[in-house]
matplotlib code that plots the C-alpha trace (Angstrom):
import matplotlib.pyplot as plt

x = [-6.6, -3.1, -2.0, -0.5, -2.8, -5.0, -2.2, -2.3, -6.4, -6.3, -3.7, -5.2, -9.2, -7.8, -5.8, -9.2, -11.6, -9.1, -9.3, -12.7, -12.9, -10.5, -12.8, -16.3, -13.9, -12.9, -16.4, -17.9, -15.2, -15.7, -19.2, -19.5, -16.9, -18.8, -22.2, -20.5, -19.0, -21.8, -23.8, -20.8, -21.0, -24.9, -24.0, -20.5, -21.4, -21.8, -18.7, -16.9, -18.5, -17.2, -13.9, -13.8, -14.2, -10.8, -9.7, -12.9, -11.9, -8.6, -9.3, -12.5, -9.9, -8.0, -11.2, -11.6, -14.4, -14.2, -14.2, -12.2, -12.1, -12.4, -9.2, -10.3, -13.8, -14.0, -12.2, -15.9, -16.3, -13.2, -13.7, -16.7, -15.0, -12.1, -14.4, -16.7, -13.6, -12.2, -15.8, -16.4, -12.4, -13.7, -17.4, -16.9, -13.6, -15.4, -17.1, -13.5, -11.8, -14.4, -14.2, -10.8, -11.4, -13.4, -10.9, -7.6, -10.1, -10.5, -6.6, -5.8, -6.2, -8.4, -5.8, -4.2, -7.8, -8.1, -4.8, -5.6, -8.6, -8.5, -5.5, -7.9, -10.3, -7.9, -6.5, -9.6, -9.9, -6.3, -6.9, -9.7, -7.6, -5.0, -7.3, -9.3, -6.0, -5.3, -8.8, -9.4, -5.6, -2.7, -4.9, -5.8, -2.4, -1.3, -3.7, -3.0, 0.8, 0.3, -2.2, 0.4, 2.4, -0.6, 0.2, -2.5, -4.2, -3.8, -2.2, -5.3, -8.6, -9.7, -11.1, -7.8, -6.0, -7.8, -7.5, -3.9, -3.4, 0.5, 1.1, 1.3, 5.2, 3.6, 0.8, 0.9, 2.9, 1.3, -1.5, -0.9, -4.5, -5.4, -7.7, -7.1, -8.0, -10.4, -8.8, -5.5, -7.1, -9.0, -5.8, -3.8, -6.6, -7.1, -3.3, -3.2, -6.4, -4.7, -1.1, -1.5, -4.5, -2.0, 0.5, -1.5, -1.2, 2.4, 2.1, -0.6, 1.8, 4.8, 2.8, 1.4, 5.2, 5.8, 3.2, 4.2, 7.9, 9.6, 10.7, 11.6, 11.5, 14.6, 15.2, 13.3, 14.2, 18.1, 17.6, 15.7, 17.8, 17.7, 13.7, 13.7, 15.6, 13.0, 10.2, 11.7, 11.8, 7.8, 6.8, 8.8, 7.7, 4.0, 3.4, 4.1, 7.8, 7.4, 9.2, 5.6, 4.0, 7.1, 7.1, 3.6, 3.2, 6.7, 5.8, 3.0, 4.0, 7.4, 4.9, 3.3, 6.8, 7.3, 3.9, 4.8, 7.9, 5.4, 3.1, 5.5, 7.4, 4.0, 3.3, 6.6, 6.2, 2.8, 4.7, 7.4, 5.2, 3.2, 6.2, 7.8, 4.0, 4.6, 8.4, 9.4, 11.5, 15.3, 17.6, 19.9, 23.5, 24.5, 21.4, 19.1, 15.8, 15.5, 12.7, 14.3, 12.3, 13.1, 13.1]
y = [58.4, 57.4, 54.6, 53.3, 53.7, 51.5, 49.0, 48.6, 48.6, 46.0, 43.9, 44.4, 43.3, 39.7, 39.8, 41.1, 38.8, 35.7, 37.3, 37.1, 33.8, 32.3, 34.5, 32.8, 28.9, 29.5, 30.7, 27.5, 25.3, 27.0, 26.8, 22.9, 22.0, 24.3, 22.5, 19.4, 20.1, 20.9, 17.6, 15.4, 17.3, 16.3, 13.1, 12.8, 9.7, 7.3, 8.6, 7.7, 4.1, 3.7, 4.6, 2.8, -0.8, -1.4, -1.0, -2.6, -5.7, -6.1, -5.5, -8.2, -10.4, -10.3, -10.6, -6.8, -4.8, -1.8, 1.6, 5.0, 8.0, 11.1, 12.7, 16.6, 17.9, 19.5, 16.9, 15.1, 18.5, 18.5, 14.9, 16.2, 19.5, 17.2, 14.0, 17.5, 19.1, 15.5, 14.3, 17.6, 17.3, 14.0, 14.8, 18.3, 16.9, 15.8, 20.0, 21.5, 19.1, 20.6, 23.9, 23.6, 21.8, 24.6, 27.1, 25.5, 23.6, 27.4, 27.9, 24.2, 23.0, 20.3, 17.6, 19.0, 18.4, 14.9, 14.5, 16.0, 14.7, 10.9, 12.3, 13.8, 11.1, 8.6, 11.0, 10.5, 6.7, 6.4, 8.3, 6.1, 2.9, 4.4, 5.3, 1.7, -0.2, 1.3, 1.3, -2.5, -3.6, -1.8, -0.5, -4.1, -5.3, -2.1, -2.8, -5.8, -5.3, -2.2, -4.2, -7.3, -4.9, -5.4, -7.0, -8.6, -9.5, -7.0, -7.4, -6.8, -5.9, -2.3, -3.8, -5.6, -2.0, -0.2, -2.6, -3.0, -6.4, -7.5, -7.8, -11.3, -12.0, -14.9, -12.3, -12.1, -8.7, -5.3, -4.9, -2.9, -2.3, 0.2, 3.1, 5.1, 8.6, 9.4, 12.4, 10.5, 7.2, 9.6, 11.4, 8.2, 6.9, 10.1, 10.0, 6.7, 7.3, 10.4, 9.0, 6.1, 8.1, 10.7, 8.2, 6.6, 9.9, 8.7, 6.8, 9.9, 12.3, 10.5, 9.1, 12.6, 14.3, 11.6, 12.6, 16.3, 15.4, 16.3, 12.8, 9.3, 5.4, 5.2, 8.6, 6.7, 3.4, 5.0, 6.3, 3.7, 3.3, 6.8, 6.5, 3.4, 5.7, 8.7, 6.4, 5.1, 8.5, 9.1, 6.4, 7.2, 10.7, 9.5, 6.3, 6.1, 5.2, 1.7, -0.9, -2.7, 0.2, 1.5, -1.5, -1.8, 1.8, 0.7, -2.4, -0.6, 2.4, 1.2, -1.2, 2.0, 3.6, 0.5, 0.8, 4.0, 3.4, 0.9, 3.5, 5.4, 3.7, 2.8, 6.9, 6.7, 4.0, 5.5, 8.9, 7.2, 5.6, 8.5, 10.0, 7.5, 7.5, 11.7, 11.0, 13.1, 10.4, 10.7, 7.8, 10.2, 8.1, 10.0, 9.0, 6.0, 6.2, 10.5, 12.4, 14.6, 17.2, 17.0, 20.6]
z = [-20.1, -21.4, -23.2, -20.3, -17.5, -20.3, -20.5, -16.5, -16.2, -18.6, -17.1, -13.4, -14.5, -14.8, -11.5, -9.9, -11.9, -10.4, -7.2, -7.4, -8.8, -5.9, -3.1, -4.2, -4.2, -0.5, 0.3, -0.9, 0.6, 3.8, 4.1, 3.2, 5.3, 8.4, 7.1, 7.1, 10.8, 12.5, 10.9, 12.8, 16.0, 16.3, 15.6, 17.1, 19.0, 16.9, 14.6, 18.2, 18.6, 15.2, 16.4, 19.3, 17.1, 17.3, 20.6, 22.0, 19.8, 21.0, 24.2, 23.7, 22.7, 26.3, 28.3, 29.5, 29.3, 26.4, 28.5, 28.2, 31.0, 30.8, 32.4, 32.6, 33.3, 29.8, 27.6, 26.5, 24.6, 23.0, 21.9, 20.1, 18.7, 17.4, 15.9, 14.6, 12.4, 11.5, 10.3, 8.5, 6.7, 5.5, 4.4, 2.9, 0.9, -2.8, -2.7, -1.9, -4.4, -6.9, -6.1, -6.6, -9.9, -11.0, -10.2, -12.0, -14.9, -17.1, -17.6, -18.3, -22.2, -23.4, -22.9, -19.8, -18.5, -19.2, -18.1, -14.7, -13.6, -13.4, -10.6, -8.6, -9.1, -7.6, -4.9, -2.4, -3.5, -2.4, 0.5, 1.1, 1.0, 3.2, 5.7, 5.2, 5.8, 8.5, 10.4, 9.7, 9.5, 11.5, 14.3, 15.8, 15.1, 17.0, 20.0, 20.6, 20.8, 23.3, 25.2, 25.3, 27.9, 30.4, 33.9, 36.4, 38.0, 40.5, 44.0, 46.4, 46.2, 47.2, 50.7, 51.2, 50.0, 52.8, 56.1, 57.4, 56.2, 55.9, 51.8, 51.5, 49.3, 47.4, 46.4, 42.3, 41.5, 41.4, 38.2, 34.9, 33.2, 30.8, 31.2, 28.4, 27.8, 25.5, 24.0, 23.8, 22.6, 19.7, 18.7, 18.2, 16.1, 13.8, 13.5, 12.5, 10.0, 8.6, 8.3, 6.6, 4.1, 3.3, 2.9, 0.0, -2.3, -2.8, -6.5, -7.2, -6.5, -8.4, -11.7, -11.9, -11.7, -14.5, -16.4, -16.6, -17.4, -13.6, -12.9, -14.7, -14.0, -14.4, -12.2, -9.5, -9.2, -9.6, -6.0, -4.8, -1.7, -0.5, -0.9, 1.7, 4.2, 3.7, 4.1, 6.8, 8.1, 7.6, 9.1, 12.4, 12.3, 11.4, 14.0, 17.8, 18.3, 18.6, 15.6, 15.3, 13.7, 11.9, 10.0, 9.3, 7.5, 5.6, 4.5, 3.5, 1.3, -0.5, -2.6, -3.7, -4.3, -6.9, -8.4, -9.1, -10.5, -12.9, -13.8, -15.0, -17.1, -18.9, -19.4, -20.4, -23.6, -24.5, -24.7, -26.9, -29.1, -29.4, -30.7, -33.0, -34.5, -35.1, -36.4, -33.3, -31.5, -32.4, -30.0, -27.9, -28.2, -24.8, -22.7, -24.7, -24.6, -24.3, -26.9, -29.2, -31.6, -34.9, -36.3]

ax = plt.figure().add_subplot(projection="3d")
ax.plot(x, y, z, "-o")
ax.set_aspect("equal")
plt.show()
């Protein structure tokens, strides 16, 4: 064997042993988030009861009985598929996290580890919180405003519908009730759930960029205004096109764009004082404030 068929065996066993490594993740992923599946679809109902809180509430509130249709023979089953994948997501998240955790964790160093992980610590608490707020906050408040477009009560009873009685002109005007879908009610919920859980990964996502170098305080707050224009932007793309909820996830996420302009400029001092202590810190005159290695 030659000196460089050696040289490309040796270089191709890590490749493979990665490989490997990244086959036996997925595999582990994939089977907790089946197990976790198929443990929501045998108890799918009650994971719907649970999501039916607030709409039954609001609509509690008006007077009317809680009650969703099914529109299509087959759309029970597909209420149960979807509440199935969205319950196992949820469940099986903590193993896949892990698995990932154990995958990256061997080619990080000591103090890249413990830099890393309270990150992905906070990443399912903030998803948590996100999906909290907008359970037990924004989806009442966004009830109740659709519900406020509601009309009755209606203009004849079904007996008086079917004889030929003349439609009395004093008669109240013609009802608007809602009997919602169950498929549509469950999407706008998950959507809701999801959007505003996602959402919350924003200061995660920005203190860990400033922990790694990629982007500054002062980088951030600099363009502070083009950030309220692309949050803008999520939260139209993200909520039903109504101002109500628009505003809600806004008000909502550009706090957690200035908390993370907070956090860090914090990482930012203890990384200059860390410095000064090392005599590595040298004031640049052109930009104040920038590290400089002393050689």
């Amino acid at each position: 064997m030659t000196a460089s068929t050696d040289e490309i065996d040796d270089s191709a066993a890590p490749l493979i042993e990665h490989l490997a490594e990244l086959r036996t993740r997925v595999m582990w992923s994939l089977a907790a988030f089946v197990a976790a599946m198929c443990v929501c679809f045998m108890v799918w109902n009650p994971i719907f009861n649970f999501l039916t809180v607030p709409i039954c509430g609001a609509l509690e509130g008006r007077g009317q009985a809680c009650g969703l249709v099914l529109i299509a023979l087959q759309e029970g089953f597909f209420v149960a598929v979807n509440i199935s994948l969205f319950g196992g997501l949820v469940l099986s998240f903590p193993i896949i996290a892990y698995q990932m955790w154990r995958f990256v964790a061997p080619g990080l160093y000591k103090s890249e580890k413990n830099a890393f992980l309270p990150f992905l610590i906070a990443s399912p608490i903030m998803f948590v919180i996100g999906a909290a707020f907008a359970y037990y906050v924004v989806l009442p408040i966004a009830f109740d405003f659709f519900l406020s477009f509601q009309q009755g009560p209606l203009a004849a009873t079904p007996t008086e519908a079917a004889s030929n009685v003349p439609v009395n002109p004093n008669a109240p005007p013609a009802g608007i009730v809602f009997q919602g879908s169950v498929q549509a009610y469950l999407g706008l919920t998950m959507k809701f759930v999801l959007a505003f859980g996602l959402c919350f990964q924003l200061p995660v996502l920005l203190t860990l960029m400033g922990k790694a170098g990629l982007i500054s305080a002062d980088g951030l707050a600099s363009v502070r205004k083009y950030a309220v224009v692309g949050i803008l932007i999520v939260s139209a793309l993200a909520t039903p096109p109504d101002v109500l909820s628009q505003s809600i996830m806004f008000c909502a996420i550009y706090p957690l764009y200035e908390i993370s302009i907070h956090l860090i400029r914090r990482i930012e001092k203890k990384r200059e004082a860390k410095l000064r202590a090392e005599g590595l810190w040298v004031e640049d005159p052109e930009e104040p404030g920038l590290p400089e290695k002393r050689e």
